[in-house]
C-alpha positions as CSV (number, residue, x, y, z in Angstrom):
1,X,91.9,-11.3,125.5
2,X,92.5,-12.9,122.2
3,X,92.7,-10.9,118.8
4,X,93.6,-11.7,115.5
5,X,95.3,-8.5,115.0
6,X,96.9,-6.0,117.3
7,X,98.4,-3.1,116.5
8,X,100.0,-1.3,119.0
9,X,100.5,2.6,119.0
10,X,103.4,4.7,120.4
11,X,102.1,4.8,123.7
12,X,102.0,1.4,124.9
13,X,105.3,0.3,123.3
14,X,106.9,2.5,125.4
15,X,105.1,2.1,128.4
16,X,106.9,-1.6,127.6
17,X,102.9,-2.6,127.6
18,X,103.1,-5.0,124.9
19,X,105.2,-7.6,126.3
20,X,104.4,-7.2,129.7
21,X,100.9,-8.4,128.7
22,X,102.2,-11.1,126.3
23,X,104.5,-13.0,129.2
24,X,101.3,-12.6,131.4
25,X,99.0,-14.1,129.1
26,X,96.6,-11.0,129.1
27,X,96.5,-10.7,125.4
28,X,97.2,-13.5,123.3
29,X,97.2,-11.9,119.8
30,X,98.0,-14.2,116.4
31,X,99.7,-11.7,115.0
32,X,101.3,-8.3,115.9
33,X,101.8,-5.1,113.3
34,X,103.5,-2.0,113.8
35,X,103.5,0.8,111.8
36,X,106.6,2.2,110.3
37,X,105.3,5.6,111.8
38,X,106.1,4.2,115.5
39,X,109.8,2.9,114.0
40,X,109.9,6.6,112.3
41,X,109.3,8.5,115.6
42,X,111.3,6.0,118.0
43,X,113.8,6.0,115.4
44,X,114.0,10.1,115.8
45,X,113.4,10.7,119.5
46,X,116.8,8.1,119.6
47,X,118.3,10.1,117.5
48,X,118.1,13.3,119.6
49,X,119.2,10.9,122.4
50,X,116.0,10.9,124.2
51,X,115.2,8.3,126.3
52,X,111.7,7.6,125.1
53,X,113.4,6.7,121.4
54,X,115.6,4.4,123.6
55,X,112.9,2.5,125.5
56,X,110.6,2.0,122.8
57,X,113.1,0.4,120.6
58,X,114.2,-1.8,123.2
59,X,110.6,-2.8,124.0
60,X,110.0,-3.8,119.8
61,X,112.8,-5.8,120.8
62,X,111.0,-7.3,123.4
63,X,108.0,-7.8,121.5
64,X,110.1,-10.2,119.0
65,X,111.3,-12.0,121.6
66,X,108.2,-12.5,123.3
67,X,106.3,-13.2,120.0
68,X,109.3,-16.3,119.0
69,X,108.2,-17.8,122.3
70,X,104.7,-17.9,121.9
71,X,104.4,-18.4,118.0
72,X,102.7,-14.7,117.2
73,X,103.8,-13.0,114.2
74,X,104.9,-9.7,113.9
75,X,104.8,-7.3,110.6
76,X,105.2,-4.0,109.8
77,X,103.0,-2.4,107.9
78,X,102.1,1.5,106.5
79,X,103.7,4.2,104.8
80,X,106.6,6.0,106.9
81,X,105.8,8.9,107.7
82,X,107.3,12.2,106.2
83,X,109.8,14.8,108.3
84,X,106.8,17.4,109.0
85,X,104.4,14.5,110.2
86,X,107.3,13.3,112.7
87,X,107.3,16.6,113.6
88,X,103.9,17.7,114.1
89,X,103.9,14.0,116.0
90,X,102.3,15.7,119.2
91,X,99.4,17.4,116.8
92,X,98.3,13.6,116.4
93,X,99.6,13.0,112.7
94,X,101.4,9.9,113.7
95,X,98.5,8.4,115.9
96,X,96.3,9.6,112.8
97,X,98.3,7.2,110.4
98,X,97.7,4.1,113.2
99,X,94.3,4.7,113.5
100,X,93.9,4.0,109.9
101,X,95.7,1.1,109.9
102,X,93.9,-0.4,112.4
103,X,90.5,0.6,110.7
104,X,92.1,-0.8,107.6
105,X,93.0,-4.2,108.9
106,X,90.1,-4.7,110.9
107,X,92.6,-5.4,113.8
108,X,92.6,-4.4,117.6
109,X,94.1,-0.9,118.3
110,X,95.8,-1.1,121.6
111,X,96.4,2.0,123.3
112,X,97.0,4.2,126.5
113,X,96.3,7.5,125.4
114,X,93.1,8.8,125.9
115,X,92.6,10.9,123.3
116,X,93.3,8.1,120.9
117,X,91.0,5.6,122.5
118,X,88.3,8.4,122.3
119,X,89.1,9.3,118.6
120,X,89.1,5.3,117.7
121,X,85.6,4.9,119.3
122,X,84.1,7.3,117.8
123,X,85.5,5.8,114.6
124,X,84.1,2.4,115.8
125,X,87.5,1.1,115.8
126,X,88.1,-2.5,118.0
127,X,90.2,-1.1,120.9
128,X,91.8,-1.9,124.1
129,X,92.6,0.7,126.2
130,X,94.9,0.4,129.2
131,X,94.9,2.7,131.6
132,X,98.6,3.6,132.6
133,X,97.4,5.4,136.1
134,X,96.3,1.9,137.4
135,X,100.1,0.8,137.2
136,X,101.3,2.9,140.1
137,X,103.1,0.5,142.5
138,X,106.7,0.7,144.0
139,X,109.6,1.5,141.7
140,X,112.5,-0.7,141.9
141,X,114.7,2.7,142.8
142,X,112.6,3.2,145.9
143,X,114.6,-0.1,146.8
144,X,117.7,1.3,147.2
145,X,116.8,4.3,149.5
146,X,115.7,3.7,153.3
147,X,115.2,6.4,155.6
148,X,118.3,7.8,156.1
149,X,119.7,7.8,151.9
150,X,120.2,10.7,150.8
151,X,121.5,9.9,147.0
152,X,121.8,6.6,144.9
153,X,124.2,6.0,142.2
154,X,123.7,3.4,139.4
155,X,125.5,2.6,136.6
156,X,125.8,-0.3,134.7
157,X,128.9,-2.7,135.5
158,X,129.6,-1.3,138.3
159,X,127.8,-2.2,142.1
160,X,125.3,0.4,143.0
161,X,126.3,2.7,145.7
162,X,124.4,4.9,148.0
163,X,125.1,8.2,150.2
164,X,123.8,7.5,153.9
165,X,123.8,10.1,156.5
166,X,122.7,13.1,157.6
167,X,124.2,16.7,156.3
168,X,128.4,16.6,157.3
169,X,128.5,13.5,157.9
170,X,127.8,11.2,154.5
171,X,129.2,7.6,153.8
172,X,129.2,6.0,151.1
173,X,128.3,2.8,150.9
174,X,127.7,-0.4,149.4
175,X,123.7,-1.2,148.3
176,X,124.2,-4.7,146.9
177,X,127.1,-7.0,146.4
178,X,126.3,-7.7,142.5
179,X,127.1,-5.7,139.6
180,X,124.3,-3.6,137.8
181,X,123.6,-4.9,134.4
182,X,122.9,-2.4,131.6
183,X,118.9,-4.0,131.1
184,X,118.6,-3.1,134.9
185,X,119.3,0.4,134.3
186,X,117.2,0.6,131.3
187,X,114.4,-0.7,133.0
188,X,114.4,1.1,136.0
189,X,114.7,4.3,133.9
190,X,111.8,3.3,131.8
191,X,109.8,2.8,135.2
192,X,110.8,5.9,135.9
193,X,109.9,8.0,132.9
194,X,106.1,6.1,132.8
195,X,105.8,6.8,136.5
196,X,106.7,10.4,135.9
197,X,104.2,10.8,132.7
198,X,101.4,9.4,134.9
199,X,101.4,11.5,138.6
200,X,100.5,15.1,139.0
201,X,103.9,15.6,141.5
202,X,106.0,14.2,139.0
203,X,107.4,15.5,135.5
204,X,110.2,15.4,133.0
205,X,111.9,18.2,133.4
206,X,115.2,18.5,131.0
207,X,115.5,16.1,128.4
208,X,118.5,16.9,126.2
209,X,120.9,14.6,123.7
210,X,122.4,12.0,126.4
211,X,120.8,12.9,129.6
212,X,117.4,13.1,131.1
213,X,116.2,15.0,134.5
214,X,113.1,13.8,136.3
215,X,111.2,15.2,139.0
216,X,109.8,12.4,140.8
217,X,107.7,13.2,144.0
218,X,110.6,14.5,146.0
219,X,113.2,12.5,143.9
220,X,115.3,14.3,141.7
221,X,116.2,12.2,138.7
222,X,119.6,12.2,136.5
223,X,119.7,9.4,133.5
224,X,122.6,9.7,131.6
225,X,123.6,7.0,128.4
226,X,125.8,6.7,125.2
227,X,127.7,8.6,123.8
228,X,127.3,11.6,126.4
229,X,128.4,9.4,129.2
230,X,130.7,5.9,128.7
231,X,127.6,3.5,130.1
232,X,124.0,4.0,131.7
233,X,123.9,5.7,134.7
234,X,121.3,6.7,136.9
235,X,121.7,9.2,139.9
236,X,118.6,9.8,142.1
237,X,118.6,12.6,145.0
238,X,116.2,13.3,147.6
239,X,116.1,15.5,150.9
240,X,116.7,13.3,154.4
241,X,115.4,15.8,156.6
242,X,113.3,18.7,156.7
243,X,114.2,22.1,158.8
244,X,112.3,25.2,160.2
245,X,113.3,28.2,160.8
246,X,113.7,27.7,164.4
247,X,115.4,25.0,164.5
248,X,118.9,26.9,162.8
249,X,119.5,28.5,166.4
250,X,119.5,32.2,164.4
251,X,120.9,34.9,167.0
252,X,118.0,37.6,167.6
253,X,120.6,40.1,165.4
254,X,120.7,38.1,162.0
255,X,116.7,36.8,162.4
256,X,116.4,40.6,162.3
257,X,118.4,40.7,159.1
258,X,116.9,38.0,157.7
259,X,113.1,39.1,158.6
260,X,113.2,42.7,158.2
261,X,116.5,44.0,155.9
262,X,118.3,41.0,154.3
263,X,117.0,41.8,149.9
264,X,119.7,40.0,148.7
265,X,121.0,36.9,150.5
266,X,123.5,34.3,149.1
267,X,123.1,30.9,150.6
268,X,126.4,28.9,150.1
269,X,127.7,25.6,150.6
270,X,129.7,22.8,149.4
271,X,127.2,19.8,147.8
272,X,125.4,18.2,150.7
273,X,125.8,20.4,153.5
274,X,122.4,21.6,153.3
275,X,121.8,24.4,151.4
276,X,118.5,23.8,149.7
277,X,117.3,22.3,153.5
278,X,117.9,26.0,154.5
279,X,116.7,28.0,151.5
280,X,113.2,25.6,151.6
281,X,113.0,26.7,155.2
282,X,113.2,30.3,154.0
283,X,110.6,29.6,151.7
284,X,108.3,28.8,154.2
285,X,109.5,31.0,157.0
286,X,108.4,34.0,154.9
287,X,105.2,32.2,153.2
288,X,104.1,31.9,157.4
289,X,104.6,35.3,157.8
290,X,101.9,36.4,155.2
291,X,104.5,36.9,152.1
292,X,104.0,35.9,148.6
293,X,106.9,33.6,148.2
294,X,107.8,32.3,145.0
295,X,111.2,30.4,143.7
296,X,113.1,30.0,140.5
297,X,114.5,26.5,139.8
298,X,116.1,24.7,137.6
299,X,114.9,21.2,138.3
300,X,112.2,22.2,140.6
301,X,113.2,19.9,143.6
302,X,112.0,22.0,146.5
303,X,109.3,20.5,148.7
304,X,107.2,23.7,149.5
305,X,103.4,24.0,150.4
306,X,101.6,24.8,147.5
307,X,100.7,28.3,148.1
308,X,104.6,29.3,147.6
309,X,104.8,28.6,143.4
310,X,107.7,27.2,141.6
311,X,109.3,28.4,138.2
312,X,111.1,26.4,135.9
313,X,113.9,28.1,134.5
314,X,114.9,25.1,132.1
315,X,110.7,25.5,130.9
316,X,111.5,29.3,130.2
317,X,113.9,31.9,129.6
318,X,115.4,34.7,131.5
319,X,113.3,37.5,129.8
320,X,110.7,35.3,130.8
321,X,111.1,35.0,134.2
322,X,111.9,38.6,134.4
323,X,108.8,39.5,133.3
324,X,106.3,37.2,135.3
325,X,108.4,38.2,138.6
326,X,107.7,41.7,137.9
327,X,104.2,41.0,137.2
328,X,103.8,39.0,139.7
329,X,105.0,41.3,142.7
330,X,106.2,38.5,145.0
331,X,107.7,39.8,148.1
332,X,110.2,37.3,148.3
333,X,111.8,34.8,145.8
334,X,114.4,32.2,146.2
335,X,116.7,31.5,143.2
336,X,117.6,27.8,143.7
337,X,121.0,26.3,142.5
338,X,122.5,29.6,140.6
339,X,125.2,27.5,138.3
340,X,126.1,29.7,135.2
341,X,126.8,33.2,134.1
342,X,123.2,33.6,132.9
343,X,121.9,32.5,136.3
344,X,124.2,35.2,138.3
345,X,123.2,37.7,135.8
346,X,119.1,36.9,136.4
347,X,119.7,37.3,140.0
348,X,121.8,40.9,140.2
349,X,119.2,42.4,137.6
350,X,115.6,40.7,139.6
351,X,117.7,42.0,142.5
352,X,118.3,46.0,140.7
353,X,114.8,45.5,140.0
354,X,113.7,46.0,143.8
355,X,112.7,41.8,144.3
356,X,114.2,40.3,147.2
357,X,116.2,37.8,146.7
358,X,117.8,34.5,148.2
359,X,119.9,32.7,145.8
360,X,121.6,28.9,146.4
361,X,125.2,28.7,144.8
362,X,128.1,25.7,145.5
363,X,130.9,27.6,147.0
364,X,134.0,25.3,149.8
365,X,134.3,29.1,151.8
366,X,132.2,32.1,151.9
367,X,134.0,34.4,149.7
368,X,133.9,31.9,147.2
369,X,130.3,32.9,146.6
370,X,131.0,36.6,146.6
371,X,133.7,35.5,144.1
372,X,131.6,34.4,141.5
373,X,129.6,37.3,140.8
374,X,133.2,39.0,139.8
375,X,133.8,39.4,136.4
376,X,130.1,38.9,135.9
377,X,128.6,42.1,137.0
378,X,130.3,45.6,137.7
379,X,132.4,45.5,141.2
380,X,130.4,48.4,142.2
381,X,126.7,46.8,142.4
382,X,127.7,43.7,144.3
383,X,126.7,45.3,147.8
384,X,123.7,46.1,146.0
385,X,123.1,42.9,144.4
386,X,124.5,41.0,147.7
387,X,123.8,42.3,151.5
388,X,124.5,38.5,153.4
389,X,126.4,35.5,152.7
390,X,124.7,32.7,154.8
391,X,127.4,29.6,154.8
392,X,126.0,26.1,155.5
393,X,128.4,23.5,156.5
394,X,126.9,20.4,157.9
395,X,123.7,21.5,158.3
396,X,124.1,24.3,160.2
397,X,125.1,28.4,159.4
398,X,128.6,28.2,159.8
399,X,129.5,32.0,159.4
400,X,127.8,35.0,158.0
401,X,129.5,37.7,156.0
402,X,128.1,41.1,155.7
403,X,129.0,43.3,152.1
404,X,129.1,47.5,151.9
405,X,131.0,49.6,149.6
406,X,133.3,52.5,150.9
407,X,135.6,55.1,149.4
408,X,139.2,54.1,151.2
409,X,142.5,53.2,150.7
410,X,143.0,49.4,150.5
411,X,144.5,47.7,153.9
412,X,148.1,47.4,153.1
413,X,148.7,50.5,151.6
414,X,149.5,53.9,152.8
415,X,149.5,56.9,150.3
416,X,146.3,58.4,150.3
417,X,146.0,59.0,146.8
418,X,145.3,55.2,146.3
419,X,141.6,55.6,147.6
420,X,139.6,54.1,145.8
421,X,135.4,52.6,146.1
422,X,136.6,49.3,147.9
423,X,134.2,46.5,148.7
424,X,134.6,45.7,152.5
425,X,133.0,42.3,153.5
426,X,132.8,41.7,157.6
427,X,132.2,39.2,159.8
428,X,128.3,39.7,160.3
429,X,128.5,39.2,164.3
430,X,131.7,40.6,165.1
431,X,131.7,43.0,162.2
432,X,135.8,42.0,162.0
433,X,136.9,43.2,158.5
434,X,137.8,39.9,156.5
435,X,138.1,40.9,152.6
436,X,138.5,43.7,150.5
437,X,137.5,43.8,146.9
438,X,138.5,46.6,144.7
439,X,139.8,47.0,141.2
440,X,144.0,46.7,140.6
441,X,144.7,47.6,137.3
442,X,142.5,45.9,134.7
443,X,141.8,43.2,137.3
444,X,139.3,42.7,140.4
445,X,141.6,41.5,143.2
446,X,139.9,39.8,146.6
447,X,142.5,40.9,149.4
448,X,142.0,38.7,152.8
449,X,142.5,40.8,155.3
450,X,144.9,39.2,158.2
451,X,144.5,40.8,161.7
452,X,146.4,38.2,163.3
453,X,148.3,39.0,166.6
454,X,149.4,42.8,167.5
455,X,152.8,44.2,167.5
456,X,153.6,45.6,170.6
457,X,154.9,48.6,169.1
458,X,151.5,49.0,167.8
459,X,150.2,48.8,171.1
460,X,152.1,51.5,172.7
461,X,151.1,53.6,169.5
462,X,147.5,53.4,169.6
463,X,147.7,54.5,173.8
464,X,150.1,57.5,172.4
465,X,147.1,58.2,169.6
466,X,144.2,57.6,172.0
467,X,145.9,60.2,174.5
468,X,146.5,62.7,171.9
469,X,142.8,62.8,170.4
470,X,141.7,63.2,173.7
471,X,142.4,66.7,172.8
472,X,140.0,67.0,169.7
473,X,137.4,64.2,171.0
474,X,135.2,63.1,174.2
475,X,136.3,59.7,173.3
476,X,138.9,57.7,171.2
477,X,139.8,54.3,170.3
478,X,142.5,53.9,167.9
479,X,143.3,50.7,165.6
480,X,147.0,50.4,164.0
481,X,146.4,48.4,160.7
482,X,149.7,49.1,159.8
483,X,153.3,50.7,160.7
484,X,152.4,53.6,158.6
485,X,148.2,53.8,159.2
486,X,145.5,53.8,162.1
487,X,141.5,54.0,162.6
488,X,140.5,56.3,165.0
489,X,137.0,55.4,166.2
490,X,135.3,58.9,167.6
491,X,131.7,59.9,168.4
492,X,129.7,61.3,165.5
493,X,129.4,64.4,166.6
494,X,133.3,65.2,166.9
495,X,133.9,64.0,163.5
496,X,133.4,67.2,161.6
497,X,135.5,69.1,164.0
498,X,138.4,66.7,163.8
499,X,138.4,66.7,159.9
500,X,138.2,70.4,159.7
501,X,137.1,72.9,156.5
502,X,138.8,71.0,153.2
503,X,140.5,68.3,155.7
504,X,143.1,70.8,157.6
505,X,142.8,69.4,161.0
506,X,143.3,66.0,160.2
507,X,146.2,67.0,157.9
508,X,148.1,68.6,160.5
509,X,147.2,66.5,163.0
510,X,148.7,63.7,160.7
511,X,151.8,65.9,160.2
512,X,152.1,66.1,164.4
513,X,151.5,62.3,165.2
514,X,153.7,61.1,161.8
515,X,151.3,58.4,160.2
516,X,148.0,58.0,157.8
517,X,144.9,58.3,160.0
518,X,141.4,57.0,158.9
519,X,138.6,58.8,160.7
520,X,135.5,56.6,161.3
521,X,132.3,56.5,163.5
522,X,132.4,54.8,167.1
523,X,129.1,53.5,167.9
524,X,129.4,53.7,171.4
525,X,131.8,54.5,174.4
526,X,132.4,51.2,176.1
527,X,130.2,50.1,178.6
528,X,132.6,50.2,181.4
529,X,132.9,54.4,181.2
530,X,131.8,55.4,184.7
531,X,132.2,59.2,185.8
532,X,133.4,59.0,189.6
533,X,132.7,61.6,192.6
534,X,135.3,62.9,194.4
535,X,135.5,65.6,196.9
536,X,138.1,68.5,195.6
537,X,140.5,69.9,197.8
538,X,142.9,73.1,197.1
539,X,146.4,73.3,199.4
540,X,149.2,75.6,198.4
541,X,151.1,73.0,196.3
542,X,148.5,71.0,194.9
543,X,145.1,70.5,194.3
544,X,143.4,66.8,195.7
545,X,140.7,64.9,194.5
546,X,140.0,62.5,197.3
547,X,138.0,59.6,195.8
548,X,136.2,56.3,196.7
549,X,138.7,53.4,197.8
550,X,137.0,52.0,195.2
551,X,139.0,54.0,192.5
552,X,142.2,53.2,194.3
553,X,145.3,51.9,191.7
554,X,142.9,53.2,188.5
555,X,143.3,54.9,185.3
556,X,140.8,58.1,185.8
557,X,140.7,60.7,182.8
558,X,140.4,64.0,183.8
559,X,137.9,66.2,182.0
560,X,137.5,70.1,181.9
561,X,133.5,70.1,180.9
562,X,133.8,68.2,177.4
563,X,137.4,68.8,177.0
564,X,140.1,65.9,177.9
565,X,142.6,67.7,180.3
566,X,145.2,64.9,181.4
567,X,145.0,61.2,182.7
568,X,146.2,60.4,186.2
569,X,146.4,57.3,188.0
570,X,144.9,57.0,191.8
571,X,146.7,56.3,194.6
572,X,146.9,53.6,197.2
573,X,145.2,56.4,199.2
574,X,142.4,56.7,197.2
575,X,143.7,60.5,196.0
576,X,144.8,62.2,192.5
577,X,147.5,65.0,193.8
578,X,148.4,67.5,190.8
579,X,150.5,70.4,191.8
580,X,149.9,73.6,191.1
581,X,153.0,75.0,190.1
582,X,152.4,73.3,186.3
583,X,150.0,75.0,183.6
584,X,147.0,71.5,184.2
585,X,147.6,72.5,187.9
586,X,146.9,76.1,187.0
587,X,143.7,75.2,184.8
588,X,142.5,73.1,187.6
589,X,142.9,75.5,190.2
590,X,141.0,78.1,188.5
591,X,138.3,75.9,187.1
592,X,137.6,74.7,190.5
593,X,137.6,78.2,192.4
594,X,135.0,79.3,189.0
595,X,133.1,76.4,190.0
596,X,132.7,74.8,186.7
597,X,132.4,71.4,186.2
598,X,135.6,68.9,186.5
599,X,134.7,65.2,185.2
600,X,137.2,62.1,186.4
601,X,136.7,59.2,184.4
602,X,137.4,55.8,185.1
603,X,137.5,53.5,182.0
């Protein structure tokens, strides 16, 4: 197409139109003016680092070039615009001011906004209008990914790099054997910026004073330049492989947590284990089950169906998040890469506010993530903020920490006037106590707890304790945590009775055995408790229980009704023989010849 006059606006030059269509001989213009308004706005968006300002400069540049080689002149021409018309640039004031230049010069306005070309036509303006959706082809990143990249690192001088793999097991490796120039970074991040302005599944997501973040189809973009970083660097992520549900292996006990009681889940991970995999197939595992499902992100880089909607949090504000989630009423929400103190705050107060939640933070161990809510929130409303750490290590739930708040005294130490509301976190499957939080001082300490191997002493001890609560309990299990402290794990129903009015029985009981005890519930008697039949038999010195050969060389208790009488081992004969000239002999005896019921127990 030749022209006498073309006159560019903002749009084209950085859409690198221009020149592009110069080299191919699509246009072949004798001369070339730009208006000081485009300098004035590249001019500013470079000054607030942006890339756009960046790219269109470099394309002017360009155009020189390319107008040298082909004998076109270039001028610039127009009054420069003033501060409030390169700010109200979006309203159309600078497009305004190229309209009229064009109208003025009788020249060619070229263009790939639409709104402009329809303004210009209706102002019978000459116009060439290209239309930026009809450039979609491959991007020259796409050519450093195959099917099993995860993440691509460019950066000028230096040979471009890639992360192949699958989750745990990433290598880094070598794309190409030549150094990237600084012109190849520019121009694929000018690719990808047009790309992103053009498709509906792409976007521009942050765009601050050195750095850019693009959302491109499933890539997540990072630009970074001068002076923020020391060169051009380009860092493009995307997921390698997509998960259900089903396919994590869950154990019947934590799908049940996770379906019906889990409100405030914490998925955790170090970078490219797989968290986000997991928290996208949460997403969808409760969108399946009928839920409204929404997320918070911050970029949005989930790939979700599109009934489950996405928030930007970098497009927002807390408050304003807040609000739309408790407009909204989703049943569930996941809070994607939590990274600052704002983020952890967001989460604990949508999570006080009665939303489930499932939030993604970095963390190398599980505690690490309970960790980082300390010092953020009160120690007291992290079991409320926080019910299950899920930890992802390559790919797959590594461990699973449970979080409730008690009233006890710290592991470790003994008086009982250091009770205090302690933050117990357990192994979800095993329920094995691993940490303790609780305030020291001024401070928030996070104790590991060690059970490592017993002492034998202790072993002895808790089959001395067991035998003496016998006497206030159908069953006992004791657990020495210390030299100077046990658990005793009884029914429910004996608790009361052991604790007495005001704590008396316990006290003296503690007084009689020498050591701190900590009453707690046992949620079963072991499955191995079987209540044997014997035949009782009264002689003058002793009264027999003749049992199965079964029971021979066994530990039997030996039960008056509910109460624990004594324990007794069987014979090789198959017999217990108790005389009768002791005081059990004498109970025995007479509870026998009353006929009530005498229980042997065989653990």
């Amino acid at each position: 197409m030749k022209t006498e006059k073309l006159i560019p606006d903002t749009s084209v030059i950085i859409e690198g139109l221009v020149s592009k269509k110069i080299r191919k001989k699509e246009i072949s213009p004798k001369t070339i003016i730009i208006h000081e308004a485009v300098l004035s706005e590249l001019e500013h968006q470079a000054n607030m680092n942006k890339s756009i300002g960046f790219l269109g400069l470099d394309e002017i540049k360009k155009i020189k070039n390319v107008s040298a080689e082909n004998g076109i002149e270039i001028q610039f021409l127009g009054r420069k615009p003033s501060a409030a018309e390169i700010k109200y640039a979006k309203l159309g004031e600078i497009d305004s001011m190229i309209r009229d230049l064009a109208y003025e010069e009788d020249g060619t306005l070229f263009t790939a906004d639409k709104v402009q070309a329809k303004v210009a036509e209706a102002k019978s303006i000459n116009l060439i209008f290209e239309k930026v959706e009809m450039l979609h082809k491959k991007l020259k990143l796409e050519g450093f990914f195959d099917n099993t990249t995860m993440s691509v690192h460019l950066k000028e001088n230096v040979k471009p790099y890639a992360k192949r793999g699958m989750p745990g097991n990433w290598e880094f490796v070598e794309v190409k054997n030549k150094k990237m120039t600084r012109e190849e970074i520019q121009d694929i991040s000018r690719e990808i910026v047009e790309e992103a302005s053009v498709r509906r599944d792409s976007f521009v997501e942050i765009e601050r004073a050195g750095s850019t973040i693009v959302q491109l189809s499933n890539f997540r973009i990072v630009i970074v330049k001068p002076p923020f970083s020391d060169g051009w660097e380009i860092t493009a992520v995307r997921p390698v492989k997509r998960l259900t549900m089903e396919e994590y292996s869950l154990s019947e006990k934590l799908y049940e947590r996770i379906e019906k009681q889990a409100e405030g889940i914490l998925i955790a991970g170090s970078p490219g284990m797989g968290k986000s995999t997991f928290a996208q197939a949460l997403a969808e595992f409760y969108s399946l089950k009928g839920r409204i499902v929404k997320t918070v992100e911050a970029p949005r880089d989930l790939v979700l169906p599109d009934d489950v909607t996405q928030y930007a949090i970098s497009h927002g504000d807390a408050q304003e998040i807040h609000d739309i989630l408790l407009l909204s009423r989703p049943d569930n929400t996941i809070f994607d890469e939590m990274r600052n103190t704002d983020d952890f705050r967001l989460f604990a107060d949508l999570r006080l506010s009665g939303i489930g939640l499932a939030g993604v933070v970095h963390a190398t161990n599980p505690i690490d993530a309970i960790q980082r809510f300390v010092g953020r929130i009160e120690l007291g409303v992290i079991p409320q903020v926080i019910d299950t750490v899920i930890f992802i290590k390559n790919g797959q739930i590594d461990k699973v920490l449970s979080l409730n708040m008690t009233v006890k005294v710290p592991s470790g130490m003994t008086e009982a006037d250091l009770a205090r509301p302690v933050v117990v976190v357990n192994d979800f499957d095993t329920q094995k106590l691993e940490y303790e939080l609780y305030s020291y001082g001024e401070e928030t300490v996070v104790i590991p707890v060690k059970s490592g191997e017993k002492k034998p002493s202790h072993g002895l001890a808790e089959k001395s304790i067991e035998k003496q609560f016998r006497k206030y309990a159908t069953n006992a299990k004791v657990e020495m945590v210390s030299d100077h402290k046990c658990i005793v794990y009884v029914p429910e129903s004996d608790i009361s009775k052991i604790i007495g009015k005001q704590g008396k029985n316990i006290s003296n009981i503690e007084k009689e055995i020498g050591i701190s005890i900590d009453i707690q519930e046992l949620e079963k008697e072991p499955a191995t408790s079987q209540e044997l039949d014997y035949n009782p038999v009264i002689t003058k010195k002793a009264v027999v229980f003749e049992l199965d050969n079964k029971a021979k060389n066994k530990d039997v208790d030996v039960y008056v009704g509910e109460d624990y009488l004594l324990s007794a081992k069987v014979g090789k004969t198959g017999v217990i023989k108790i005389h009768r000239n002791n005081k059990i002999g004498r109970i025995l005896t007479d509870e026998i010849n009353m006929g009530n019921r005498v229980r042997l127990v065989v653990k």
